[in-house]
N, C-alpha and C positions, 0 to 999 in steps of 0.2 A: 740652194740645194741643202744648207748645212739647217736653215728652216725649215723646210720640211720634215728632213729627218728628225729632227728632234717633236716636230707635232708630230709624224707618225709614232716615237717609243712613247712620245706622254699618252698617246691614244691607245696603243699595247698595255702599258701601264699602269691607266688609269682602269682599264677592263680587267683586267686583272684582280685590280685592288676591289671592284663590284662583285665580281666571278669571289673572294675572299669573303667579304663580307659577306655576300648571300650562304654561303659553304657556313661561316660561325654562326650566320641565325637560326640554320638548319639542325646545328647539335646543340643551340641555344635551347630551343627547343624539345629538343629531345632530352637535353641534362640542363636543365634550370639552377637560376642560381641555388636556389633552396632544394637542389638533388641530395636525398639522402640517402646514406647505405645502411644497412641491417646486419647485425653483428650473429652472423648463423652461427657460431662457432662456440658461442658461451650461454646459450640460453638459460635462462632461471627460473626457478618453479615459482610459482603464481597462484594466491589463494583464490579458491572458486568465491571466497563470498564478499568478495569487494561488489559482487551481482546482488547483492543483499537488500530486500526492501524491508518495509514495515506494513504491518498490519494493527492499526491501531482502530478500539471502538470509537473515531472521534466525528464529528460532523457526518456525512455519507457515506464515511468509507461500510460500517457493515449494517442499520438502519439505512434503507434507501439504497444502499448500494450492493456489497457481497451478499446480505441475507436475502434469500426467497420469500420470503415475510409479507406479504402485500397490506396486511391490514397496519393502519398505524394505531399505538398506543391499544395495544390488543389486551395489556395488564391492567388497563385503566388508570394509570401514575398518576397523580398531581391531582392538583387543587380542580374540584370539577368548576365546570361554568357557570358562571353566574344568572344567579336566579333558577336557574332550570334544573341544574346538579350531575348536568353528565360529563364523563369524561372528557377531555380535551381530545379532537378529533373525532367525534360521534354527533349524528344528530336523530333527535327523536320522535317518534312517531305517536301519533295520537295526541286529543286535548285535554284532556282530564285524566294525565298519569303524572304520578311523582317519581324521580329518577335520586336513587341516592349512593354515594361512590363508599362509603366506610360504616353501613349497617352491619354486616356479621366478618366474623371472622375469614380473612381471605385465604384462598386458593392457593396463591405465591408465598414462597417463606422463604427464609434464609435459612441456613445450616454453616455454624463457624462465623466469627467477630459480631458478637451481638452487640456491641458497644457501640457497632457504626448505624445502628437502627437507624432509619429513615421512615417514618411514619407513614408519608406521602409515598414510601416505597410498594406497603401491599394496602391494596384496595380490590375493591369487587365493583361490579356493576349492575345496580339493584335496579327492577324498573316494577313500581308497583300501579297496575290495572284499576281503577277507580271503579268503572262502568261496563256490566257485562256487555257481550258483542261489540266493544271497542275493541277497532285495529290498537293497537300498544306496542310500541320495542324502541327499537334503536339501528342506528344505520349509518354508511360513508359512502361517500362519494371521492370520484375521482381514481378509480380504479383500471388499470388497463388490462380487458378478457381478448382473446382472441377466438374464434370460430373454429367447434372443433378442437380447441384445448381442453385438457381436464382438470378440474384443480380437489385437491385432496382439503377439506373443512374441515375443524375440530367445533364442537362447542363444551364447557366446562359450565353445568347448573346445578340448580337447586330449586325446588318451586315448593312455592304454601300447597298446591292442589295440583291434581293431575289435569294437564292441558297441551295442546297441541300445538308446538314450535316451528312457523313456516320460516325456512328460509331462502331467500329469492338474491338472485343476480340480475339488476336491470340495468334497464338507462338510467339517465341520474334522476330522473323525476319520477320514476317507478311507475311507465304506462306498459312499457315495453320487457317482458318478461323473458331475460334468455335462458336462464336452469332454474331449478326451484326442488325443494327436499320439506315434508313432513317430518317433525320431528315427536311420537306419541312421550313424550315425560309425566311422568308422575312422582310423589315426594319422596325422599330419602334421607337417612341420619348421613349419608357422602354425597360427595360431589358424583355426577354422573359424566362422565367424558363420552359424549357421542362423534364419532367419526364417519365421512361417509364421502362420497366424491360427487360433482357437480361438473358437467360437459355446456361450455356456452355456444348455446347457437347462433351468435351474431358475434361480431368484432367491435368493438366502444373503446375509445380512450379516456372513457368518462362515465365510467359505469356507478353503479352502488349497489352494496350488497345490505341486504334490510333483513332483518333477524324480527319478527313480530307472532303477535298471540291474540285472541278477543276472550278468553279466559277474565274474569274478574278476579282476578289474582295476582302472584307477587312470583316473579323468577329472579333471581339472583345468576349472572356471567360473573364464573372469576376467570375465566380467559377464553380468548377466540384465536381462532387461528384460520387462515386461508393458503395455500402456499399451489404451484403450478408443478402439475406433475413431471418427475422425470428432475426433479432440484435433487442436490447434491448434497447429502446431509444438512437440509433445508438454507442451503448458497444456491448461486442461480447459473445452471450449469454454463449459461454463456461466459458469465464474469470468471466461470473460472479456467475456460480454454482460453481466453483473456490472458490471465495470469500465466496459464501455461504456456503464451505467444512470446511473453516478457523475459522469461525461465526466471523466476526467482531462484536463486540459491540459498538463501536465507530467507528467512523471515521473521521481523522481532514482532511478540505479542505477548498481551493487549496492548501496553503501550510503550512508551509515550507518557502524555500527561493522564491515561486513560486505566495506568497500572495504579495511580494514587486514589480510585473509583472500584477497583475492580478485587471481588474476592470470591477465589478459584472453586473453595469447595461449593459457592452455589452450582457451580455445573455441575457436580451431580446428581444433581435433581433432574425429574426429564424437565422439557425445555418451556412445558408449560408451565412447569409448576417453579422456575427459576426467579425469582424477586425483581423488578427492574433495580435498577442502579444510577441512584437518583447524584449527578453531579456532584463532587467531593469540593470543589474550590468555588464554581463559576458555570454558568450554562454553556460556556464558550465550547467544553468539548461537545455540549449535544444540544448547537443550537437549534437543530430541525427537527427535533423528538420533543422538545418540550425539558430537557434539561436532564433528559431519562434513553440509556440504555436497557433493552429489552432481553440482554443475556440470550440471544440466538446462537451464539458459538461459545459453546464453551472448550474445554481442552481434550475430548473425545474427538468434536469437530475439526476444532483448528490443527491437531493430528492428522486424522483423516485428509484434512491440504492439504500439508505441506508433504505427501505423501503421494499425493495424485499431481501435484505441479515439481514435485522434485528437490523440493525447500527442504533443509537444515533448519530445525526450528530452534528461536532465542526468545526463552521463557522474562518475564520483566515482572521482579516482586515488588507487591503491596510492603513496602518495611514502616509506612507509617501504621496500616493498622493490622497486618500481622502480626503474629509471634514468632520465633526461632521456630518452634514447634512447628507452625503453620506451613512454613515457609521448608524444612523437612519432609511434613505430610505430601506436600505438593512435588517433592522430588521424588518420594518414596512411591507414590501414584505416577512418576514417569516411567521410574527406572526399576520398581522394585519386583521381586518375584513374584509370583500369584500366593506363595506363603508367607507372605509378608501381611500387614495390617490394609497397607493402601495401596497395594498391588493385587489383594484378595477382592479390593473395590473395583478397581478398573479391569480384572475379568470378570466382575459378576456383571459389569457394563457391555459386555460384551469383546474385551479385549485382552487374553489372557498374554497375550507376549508383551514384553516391556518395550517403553518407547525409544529409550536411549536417547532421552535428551542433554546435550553435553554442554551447551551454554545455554547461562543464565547473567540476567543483568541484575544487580542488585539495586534496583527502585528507576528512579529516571527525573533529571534532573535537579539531584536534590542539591539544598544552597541555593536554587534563583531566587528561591521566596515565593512562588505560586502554588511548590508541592507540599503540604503536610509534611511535617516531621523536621527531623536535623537540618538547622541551617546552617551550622559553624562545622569546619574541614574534621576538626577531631570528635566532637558526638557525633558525626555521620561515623565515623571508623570506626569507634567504639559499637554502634547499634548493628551496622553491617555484618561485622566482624562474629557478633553471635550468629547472626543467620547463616554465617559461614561456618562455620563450627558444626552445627546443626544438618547445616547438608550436606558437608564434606564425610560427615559422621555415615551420612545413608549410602553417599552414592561418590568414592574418594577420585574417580577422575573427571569432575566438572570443569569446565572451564568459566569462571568468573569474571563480570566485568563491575568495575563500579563506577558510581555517576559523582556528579558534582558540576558547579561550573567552570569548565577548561575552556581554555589553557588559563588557570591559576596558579601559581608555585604555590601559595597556599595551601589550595588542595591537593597540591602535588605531593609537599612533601609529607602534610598530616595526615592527608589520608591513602591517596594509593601508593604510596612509599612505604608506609606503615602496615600496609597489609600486602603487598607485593607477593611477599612468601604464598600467600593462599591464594592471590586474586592476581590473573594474569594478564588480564585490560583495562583499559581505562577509553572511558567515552568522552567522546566531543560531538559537541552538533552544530550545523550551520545553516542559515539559511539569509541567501545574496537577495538582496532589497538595491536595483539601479539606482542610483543617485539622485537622479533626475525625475523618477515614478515613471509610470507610466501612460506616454499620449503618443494615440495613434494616428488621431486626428488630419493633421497635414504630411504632406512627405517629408518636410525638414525633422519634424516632431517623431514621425515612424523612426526615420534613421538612426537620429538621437536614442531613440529608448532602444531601437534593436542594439547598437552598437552597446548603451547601458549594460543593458540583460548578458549579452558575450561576455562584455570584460567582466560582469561579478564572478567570473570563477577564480578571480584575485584572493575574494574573502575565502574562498574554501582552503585555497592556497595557502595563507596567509595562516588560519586557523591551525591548518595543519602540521604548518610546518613549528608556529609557537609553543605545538602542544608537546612534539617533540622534543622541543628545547627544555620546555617546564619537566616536564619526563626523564631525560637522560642528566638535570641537571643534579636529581637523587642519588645517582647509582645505582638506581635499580634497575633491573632485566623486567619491565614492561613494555607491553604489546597496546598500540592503539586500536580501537574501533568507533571509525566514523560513523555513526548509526542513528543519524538522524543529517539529511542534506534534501536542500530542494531551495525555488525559488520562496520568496518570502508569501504567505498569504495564498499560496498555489489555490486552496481551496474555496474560494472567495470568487474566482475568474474564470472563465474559459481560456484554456492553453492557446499554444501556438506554436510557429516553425522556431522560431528564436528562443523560445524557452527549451525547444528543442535541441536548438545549435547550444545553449548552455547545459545540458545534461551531456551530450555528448563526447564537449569538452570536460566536462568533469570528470566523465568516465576513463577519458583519455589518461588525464592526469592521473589517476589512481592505476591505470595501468600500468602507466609508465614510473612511478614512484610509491607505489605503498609499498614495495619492496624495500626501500631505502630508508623512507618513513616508517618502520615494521608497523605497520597497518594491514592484516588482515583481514579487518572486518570493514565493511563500507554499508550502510543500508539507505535506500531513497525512501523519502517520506512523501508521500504515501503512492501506491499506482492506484488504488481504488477509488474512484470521486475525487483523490485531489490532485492530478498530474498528469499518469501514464496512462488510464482508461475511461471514458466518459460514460457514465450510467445513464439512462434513462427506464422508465418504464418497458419501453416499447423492443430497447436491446441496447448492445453497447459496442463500443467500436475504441481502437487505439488511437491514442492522439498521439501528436508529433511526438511528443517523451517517449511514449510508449514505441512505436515504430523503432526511433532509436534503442530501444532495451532490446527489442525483437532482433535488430540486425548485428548489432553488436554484442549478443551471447555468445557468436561465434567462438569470441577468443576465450571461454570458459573452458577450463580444463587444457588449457595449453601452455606452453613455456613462454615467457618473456623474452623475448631478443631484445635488446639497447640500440634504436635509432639515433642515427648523429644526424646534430644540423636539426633539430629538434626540439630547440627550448620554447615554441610556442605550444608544443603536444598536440600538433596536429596530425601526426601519426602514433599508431599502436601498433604493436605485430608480435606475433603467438606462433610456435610451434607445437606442432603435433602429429605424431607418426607419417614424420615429412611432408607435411601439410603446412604450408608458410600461411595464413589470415594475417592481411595487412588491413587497416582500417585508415582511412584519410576524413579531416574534417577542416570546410572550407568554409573560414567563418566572417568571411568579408561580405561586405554591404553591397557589391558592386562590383566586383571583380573577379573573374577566373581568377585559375590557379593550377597550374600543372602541376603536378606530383610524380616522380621517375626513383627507381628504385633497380639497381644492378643487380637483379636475380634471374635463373633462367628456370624455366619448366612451364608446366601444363597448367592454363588459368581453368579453374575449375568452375569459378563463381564470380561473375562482376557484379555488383547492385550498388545503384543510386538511390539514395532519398535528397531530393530536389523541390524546389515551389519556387514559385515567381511573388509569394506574400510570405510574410512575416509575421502579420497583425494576430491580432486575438481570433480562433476559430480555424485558421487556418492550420495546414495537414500538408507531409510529405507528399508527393505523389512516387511511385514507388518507380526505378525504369533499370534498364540495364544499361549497366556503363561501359561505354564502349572503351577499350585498352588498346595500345600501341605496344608493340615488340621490336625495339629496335636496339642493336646495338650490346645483345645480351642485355637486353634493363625492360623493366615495363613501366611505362606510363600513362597515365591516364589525366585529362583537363578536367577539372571540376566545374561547377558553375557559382555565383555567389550563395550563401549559407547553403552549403548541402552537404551530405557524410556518404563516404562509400567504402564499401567493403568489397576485395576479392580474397579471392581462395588459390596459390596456387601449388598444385604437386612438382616439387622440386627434383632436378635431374639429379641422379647420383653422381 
C-alpha cells in the first residue's frame, strides 16, 4: 500500500514538473534570453545625416551610371587610336578619310587653375573626306534605344564647305535604320550647335548611332551629345527615384579621391562646352572612361539633387590646386546674394536664390600619399587654414570638416586641434576587407566568407572608436564625420544579401552610438554603381544595401531610445510623435532568432528583408513579418541574415 502511494505522488509529481516546464518554455518563448527593453522615457535627438552617402565622379557612379549621357567619350579625351586617329570609343566610316583628334582649336575649355592644363583634356574630332560621294564620319556601337523613346541630340561643328550631316540610329551594323535627322551646315568663323530630337522605332541593346557626309570635305565635332528624353538635369530619372528610395540625407561631392580632379568654376560653362577631367593621380578613378571625367554635373546639377532626393549637400575642395580665393568664389557662388560677384553668376545660371550650403570638407584624404598636396599634419593646417579664412570671410556659418589620415594623434593634434576654433569635424574613413576574401564557391567556403563580411563591422567599430580617443585626447570640442564606409572594393563585384547584413549592422551601430561617439555625420560610399543601386543600360534596380537604406530611413528624423541587452546592435529604435520604429537585424548563418520587446500599442508597420542566399547577386525578398502580442510585449522570430522593421503607435 505504502508503494503504491508513493508511485502514485512520484506520478502527480512528476506531471507536474512537465505541466512546469512546458509553462517556462512557453514565456521562454515569448521573453528570450536576449529580451530587450526600450528606454521611452529619455529619448535623444539623432542626427539625420549619419543617412549620409557620397556622390563621388569615380568609376560608374556618374559616367555609366547617374549621368543620362549615352554617348561615350563624346569630348573626344585622350590619345586617339592607333594608326587611324579617332577618338577612343568611336569607330569610322569610310575608306579613304583621315580622322584627326588635335587639328583646331577645341570646343571644350576650362575657366579658372590653368596650371592644371591637361592637353589631352581638350580635343576635337576632325574627320576629313578624301573622295567625293564617299560615305565619311564616325560612329558607336553598343547603345541601348527603346521603341517609341525619344532621345534629345546635340551636334557641335564646323566644316571647310557646306554639306549635308546624316545622322542615323541603327543596329550595330547600320542595315536596320530606326530614326534618322538631315543636318544642312555650312561654314562659319563659330562653332554651330544643332539640336533636334530622334524617336526610335524598334528596341536594340546594341544599337549605333553613325554621324556621316559624302561631301569631299572636312567637318570638325567638338562635341556630341545624345541623352533619353524626360532625364533630370541630364541624370537618369530612374537612378534618381533610386536614390530617392535610399533617402539620402546628405550627400558629399565630387569626392573622394575625385575632388583632387575636379575644378568647380568649369561648371559653369554649359555642359557641352565643360573640358573633361583628365585623372589627377591614376586611372583608377576613371577606369571605364578612359582616365576622363566628362563634367556632366556640375554644381547647378548636383544642387538640383540633392533638392529633389532631400540631401543636405557636403561640398569637398580641390586645396591641392585651388586658391583661397578659389575655394571663396565657390562659397560665394553657393551662398552669396544675386549682388555679390558669384552669386550675380549663379542667377544669371538661372538660379537667383542662394543654395545655403553649410558643410564643406576641406580636400579628402590628404596625408595617405595618393592625393596632391600636403602630406605632413602641420602644411595640411597651415594650407587648409587659409582656405578657411577665405570662406569663413564670405559665408561666417560654414560648418567645416577636415581630412587627413585618422585616427592619427599626429593629425590630431597638428592639425585638427590647431584649427578646431574654425573647423568643427574631422574625417575618418573605412572600408572592412574579410579576412579570409572572398569564396563562394562551396558551402563550407559560402559560410566562412558570409560570417567574414558580418563581423567586419569590428573595423568600423574599432576605427571609430580610436578616432575618438585621438580626438578627445586634444582637448578640443571636435565633432567626428564618418564620411567615407562600405565594404572594401564594393565597386569591383556584384553585391549581395551579406554585404547587406553588413550595412545594416553598421547602420545599427551608428544608430546606436554616434551620439556617444559625437559623430553626426556618417556617409556610404557610394549607392550609385558601387553598392546600394545596380545600373545598367536597360534600368536599374536596389540591391541588397540599397533595400536596406530603403527600410531603415525610417528611423530618420526621430529620437533615439537606449536598448539594453544590446551590445551586438541588433536593435535600433526611434521615437517620433509617439511613433516607436524598432528595427531588428538577424545576422546568424543558420539560426532564427526571436526578438521581444515590452511595449504596448498599435503595430503600424511590420516588414522583413529575408533570402535563403547570401552569395554575390543575390537580393532581399521583401515580406511581412508576422508579430506576436503577448503579455504587453511584441515579438517577432527572425529567420537567418534578415532585418526587420515595425512601426508601432504607442498607448498613452
Amino acid at each position: 500500500m505504502k508503494s503504491s502511494l508513493a508511485w502514485f505522488t512520484y506520478t502527480i509529481l512528476r506531471k507536474l514538473l512537465i505541466v512546469s516546464c512546458l509553462c517556462s518554455t512557453a514565456l521562454w518563448a515569448a521573453f528570450p534570453a536576449d529580451a530587450q527593453e526600450i528606454d521611452l522615457r529619455h529619448p535623444e535627438s539623432l542626427s539625420p545625416y549619419i543617412f549620409g552617402h557620397n556622390l563621388e565622379h569615380t568609376r560608374a557612379a556618374v559616367n555609366g551610371g547617374l549621368s543620362a549621357q549615352m554617348l561615350q567619350n563624346r569630348k573626344f579625351a585622350g590619345k586617339p587610336s592607333r594608326n587611324q586617329g579617332l577618338a577612343l570609343g568611336w569607330f569610322g566610316i569610310g575608306r579613304k578619310v583621315l580622322y584627326l583628334t588635335d587639328e583646331t582649336p577645341s570646343y571644350t575649355r576650362h575657366i579658372g587653375i590653368p596650371d592644371m592644363y591637361r592637353g589631352n583634356e581638350l580635343k576635337v574630332q576632325a574627320i576629313q573626306n578624301l573622295e567625293e560621294g564617299q560615305e565619311a564620319g564616325m560612329g558607336q556601337y553598343g547603345l541601348f534605344v527603346a521603341a517609341g523613346q525619344s532621345y534629345e541630340l546635340r551636334t557641335v561643328t564646323r566644316v571647310s564647305r557646306p554639306l549635308t550631316l546624316t545622322v542615323d540610329i541603327t543596329d550595330r551594323f547600320g542595315k536596320k535604320v530606326y530614326a534618322s535627322k538631315k543636318l544642312n551646315l555650312a561654314p562659319s568663323e563659330d562653332w554651330v550647335v544643332s539640336e533636334f530630337t530622334l524617336t526610335a522605332s524598334d528596341s536594340d541593346t546594341d544599337a549605333s548611332i553613325r554621324y556621316h557626309f559624302d561631301r569631299q570635305a572636312e567637318l570638325v565635332f567638338g562635341a556630341v551629345s545624345m541623352l533619353p528624353a524626360g532625364h533630370f538635369h541630364g541624370m537618369r530619372a530612374d537612378v534618381v527615384e533610386k536614390l530617392k528610395a535610399i533617402g539620402p540625407r546628405m550627400l558629399r561631392w565630387p569626392g573622394g579621391n575625385f575632388a583632387g580632379e575636379y575644378r568647380w568654376k568649369d561648371g559653369l560653362l554649359p555642359v557641352d562646352q565643360r573640358a573633361p577631367l583628365q585623372a589627377a593621380m591614376e586611372i583608377e578613378t576613371q577606369p571605364f572612361s578612359w582616365g576622363y571625367d566628362f563634367h556632366e554635373i556640375g554644381t547647378d546639377e548636383f544642387m538640383a539633387l540633392c533638392r529633389e532626393v532631400g540631401a543636405q549637400p557636403m561640398l569637398t575642395l580641390n586645396l591641392a590646386w585651388s586658391s583661397p580665393e578659389e575655394s571663396a568664389q565657390w562659397v560665394e557662388y553657393c551662398n552669396g546674394s544675386a549682388d555679390t560677384e558669384y552669386g550675380r553668376r549663379r542667377a544669371e545660371n538661372g538660379h537667383p536664390e542662394p543654395y545655403h550650403v553649410r558643410f564643406w570638407s576641406l580636400g579628402n584624404e590628404m596625408g595617405y600619399g595618393h592625393m596632391e598636396g600636403p602630406q605632413g599634419s602641420s602644411a595640411y593646417a597651415e594650407l587648409a587654414q587659409r582656405h578657411v579664412d577665405a570662406m569663413l570671410a564670405v559665408s561666417p556659418e560654414l560648418e567645416l570638416c577636415s581630412s587627413g589620415p585618422y585616427p592619427n594623434d599626429d593629425w590630431a593634434r597638428h592639425s585638427a586641434a590647431r584649427m578646431a576654433e574654425k573647423v568643427q569635424y574631422t574625417s575618418v574613413h573605412h572600408y572592412a576587407n574579410p579576412a579570409g576574401g572572398r569564396h563562394f564557391v562551396t558551402p563550407e567556403e559560402t559560410e566562412t566568407t558570409y560570417r567574414d563580411i558580418v563581423a567586419s563591422l569590428d573595423g568600423n567599430i574599432h576605427q571609430a572608436r580610436r578616432m575618438r580617443e585621438s580626438l578627445d585626447a586634444t582637448g578640443k570640442k571636435l565633432h567626428m564625420s564618418f564620411d567615407e564606409w562600405n565594404q572594401w572594393y564594393a565597386w569591383n563585384r556584384p553585391s549581395c544579401v551579406a554585404e547587406g547584413i553588413y550595412s545594416a549592422r553598421v547602420l545599427h551601430f551608428y544608430l546606436n552610438e554616434s551620439n556617444a561617439l559625437d559623430m553626426p555625420l556618417a556617409c556610404y560610399f557610394q549607392p550609385v554603381g558601387e553598392g546600394a543601386i545596380l545600373i545598367t543600360p536597360q534600368g536599374s534596380r536596389l540591391t541588397a544595401n540599397g533595400q536596406v537604406f530603403a527600410l531603415l530611413k525610417a528611423h530618420q528624423d526621430g529620437m533615439r531610445c537606449p536598448v539594453s541587452g544590446n551590445g551586438d546592435y541588433s536593435t535600433a529604435a526611434t521615437l517620433r510623435d509617439g511613433v516607436l520604429t524598432v528595427s531588428w537585424v538577424n545576422d546568424s548563418y543558420d539560426t532564427d532568432r526571436t526578438f521581444s520587446l515590452p511595449v504596448r500599442g498599435e503595430v503600424l508597420e511590420a516588414s522583413l528583408l529575408c533570402s535563403d542566399d547570401v552569395r554575390p547577386h543575390s537580393y532581399f525578398e521583401e515580406k511581412e513579418l508576422p508579430v506576436s502580442r503577448q503579455r504587453k510585449a511584441v515579438s517577432a522570430t527572425l529567420p537567418p541574415h534578415s532585418v526587420a522593421l515595425i512601426r508601432i503607435r504607442l498607448k498613452k
